[in-house]
C-alpha positions in Angstrom: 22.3 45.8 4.0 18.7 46.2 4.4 17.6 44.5 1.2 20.2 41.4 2.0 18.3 41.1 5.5 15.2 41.4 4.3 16.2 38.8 1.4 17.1 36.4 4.1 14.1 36.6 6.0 11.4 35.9 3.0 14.0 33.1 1.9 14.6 31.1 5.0 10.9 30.4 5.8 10.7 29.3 2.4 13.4 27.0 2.7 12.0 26.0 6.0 9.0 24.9 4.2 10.1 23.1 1.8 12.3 20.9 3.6 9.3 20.2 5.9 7.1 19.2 3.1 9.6 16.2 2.4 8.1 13.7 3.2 10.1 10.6 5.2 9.3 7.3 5.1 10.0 4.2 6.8 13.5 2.5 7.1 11.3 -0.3 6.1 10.2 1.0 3.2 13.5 2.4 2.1 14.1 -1.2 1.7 10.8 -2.0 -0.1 11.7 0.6 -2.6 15.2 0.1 -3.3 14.2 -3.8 -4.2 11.8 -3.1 -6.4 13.2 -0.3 -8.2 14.7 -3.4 -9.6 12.4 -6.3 -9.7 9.0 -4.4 -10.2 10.0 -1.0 -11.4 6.3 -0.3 -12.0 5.3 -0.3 -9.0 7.5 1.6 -8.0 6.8 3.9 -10.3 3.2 3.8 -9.9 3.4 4.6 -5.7 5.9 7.5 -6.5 3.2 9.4 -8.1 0.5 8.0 -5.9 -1.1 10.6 -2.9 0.5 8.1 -0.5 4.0 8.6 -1.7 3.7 12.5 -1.2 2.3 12.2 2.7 5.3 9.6 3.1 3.2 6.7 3.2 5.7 3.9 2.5 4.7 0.1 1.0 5.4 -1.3 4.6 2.7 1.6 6.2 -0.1 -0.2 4.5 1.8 -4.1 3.6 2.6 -4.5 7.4 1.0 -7.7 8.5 -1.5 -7.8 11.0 -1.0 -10.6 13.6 -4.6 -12.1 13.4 -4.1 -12.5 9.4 -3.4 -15.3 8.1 -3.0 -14.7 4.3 0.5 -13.2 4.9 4.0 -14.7 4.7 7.9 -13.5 5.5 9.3 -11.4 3.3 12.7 -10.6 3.6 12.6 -10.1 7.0 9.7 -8.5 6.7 5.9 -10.3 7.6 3.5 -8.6 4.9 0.3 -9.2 3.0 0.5 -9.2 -0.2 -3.6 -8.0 -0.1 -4.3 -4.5 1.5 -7.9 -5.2 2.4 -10.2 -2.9 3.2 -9.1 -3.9 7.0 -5.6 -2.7 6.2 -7.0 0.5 5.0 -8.7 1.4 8.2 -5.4 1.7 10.7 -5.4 5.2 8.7 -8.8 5.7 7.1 -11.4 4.6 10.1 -14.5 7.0 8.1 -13.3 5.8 4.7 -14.0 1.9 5.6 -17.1 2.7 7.1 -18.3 4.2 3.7 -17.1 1.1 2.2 -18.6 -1.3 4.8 -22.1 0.0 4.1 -21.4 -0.2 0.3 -22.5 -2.7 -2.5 -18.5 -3.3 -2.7 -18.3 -5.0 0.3 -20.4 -7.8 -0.5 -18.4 -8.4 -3.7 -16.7 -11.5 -2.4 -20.1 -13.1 -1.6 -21.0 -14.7 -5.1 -17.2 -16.6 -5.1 -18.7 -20.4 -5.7 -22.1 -19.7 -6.9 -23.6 -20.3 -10.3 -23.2 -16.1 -10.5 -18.9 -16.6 -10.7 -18.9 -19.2 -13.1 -17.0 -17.5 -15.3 -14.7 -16.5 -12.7 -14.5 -20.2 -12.1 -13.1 -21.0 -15.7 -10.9 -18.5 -16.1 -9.1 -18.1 -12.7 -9.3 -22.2 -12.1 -11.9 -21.9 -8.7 -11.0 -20.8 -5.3 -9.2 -24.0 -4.4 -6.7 -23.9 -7.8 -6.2 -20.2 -6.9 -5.4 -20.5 -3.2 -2.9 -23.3 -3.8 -1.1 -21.4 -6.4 -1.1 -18.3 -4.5 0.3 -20.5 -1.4 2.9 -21.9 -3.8 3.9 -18.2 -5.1 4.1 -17.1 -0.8 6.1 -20.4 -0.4 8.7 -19.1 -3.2 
């Protein structure tokens, strides 16, 4: 009787645990995830084994569109942006953006239209053929 007892009491914190380590996400996100289990598998795939995924951190956490932005579109019922910026990233990770603010990174957008991004220019079509395609893809 005594082992059973004591059995019971190392096991049920245990179990305890683990079922608090699950974590939940979003109803939202449940519906992220069961559409593109089909449509993009890989990313699926790729946020299942991502840090996010295990702290419950669902697509729609960091997709949800802000008000003021105005790169973002309807989705399903669902307003997103398709682009986490580093704004985005800062609802959870204030001292993270900061780093980045101060950073080289930053500034990366800066050169778009100088004689620097010409390549850029050739390959991707310029900022104009990009932003109407992407507006046509948001449209779709």
């Amino acid at each position: 009787m005594r082992i059973r007892l004591f059995s019971i009491l190392l096991i049920l914190p245990a179990v305890s645990l683990l079922h608090a380590q699950t974590p939940q996400i979003s109803e939202a996100g449940k519906a992220c995830i069961e559409c593109h289990s089909s449509s993009t598998p890989g990313v699926v795939e790729q946020w299942q084994s991502s840090a996010h995924a295990k702290k419950g951190v669902d697509c729609y956490s960091c997709h949800q569109a802000d008000a003021k932005d105005p790169a973002t579109f309807e989705h399903y019922g669902y307003k997103i942006a398709v682009i986490v910026t580093p704004n985005y990233c800062a609802r959870c990770h204030a001292a993270e953006a900061k780093q980045f603010e101060k950073s080289h990174h930053a500034a990366a957008a800066q050169f778009i239209g100088s004689l620097d991004n010409m390549l850029g220019e050739i390959v991707e079509g310029g900022p104009r053929r990009t932003t109407v395609a992407a507006s046509a893809t948001a449209a779709k």
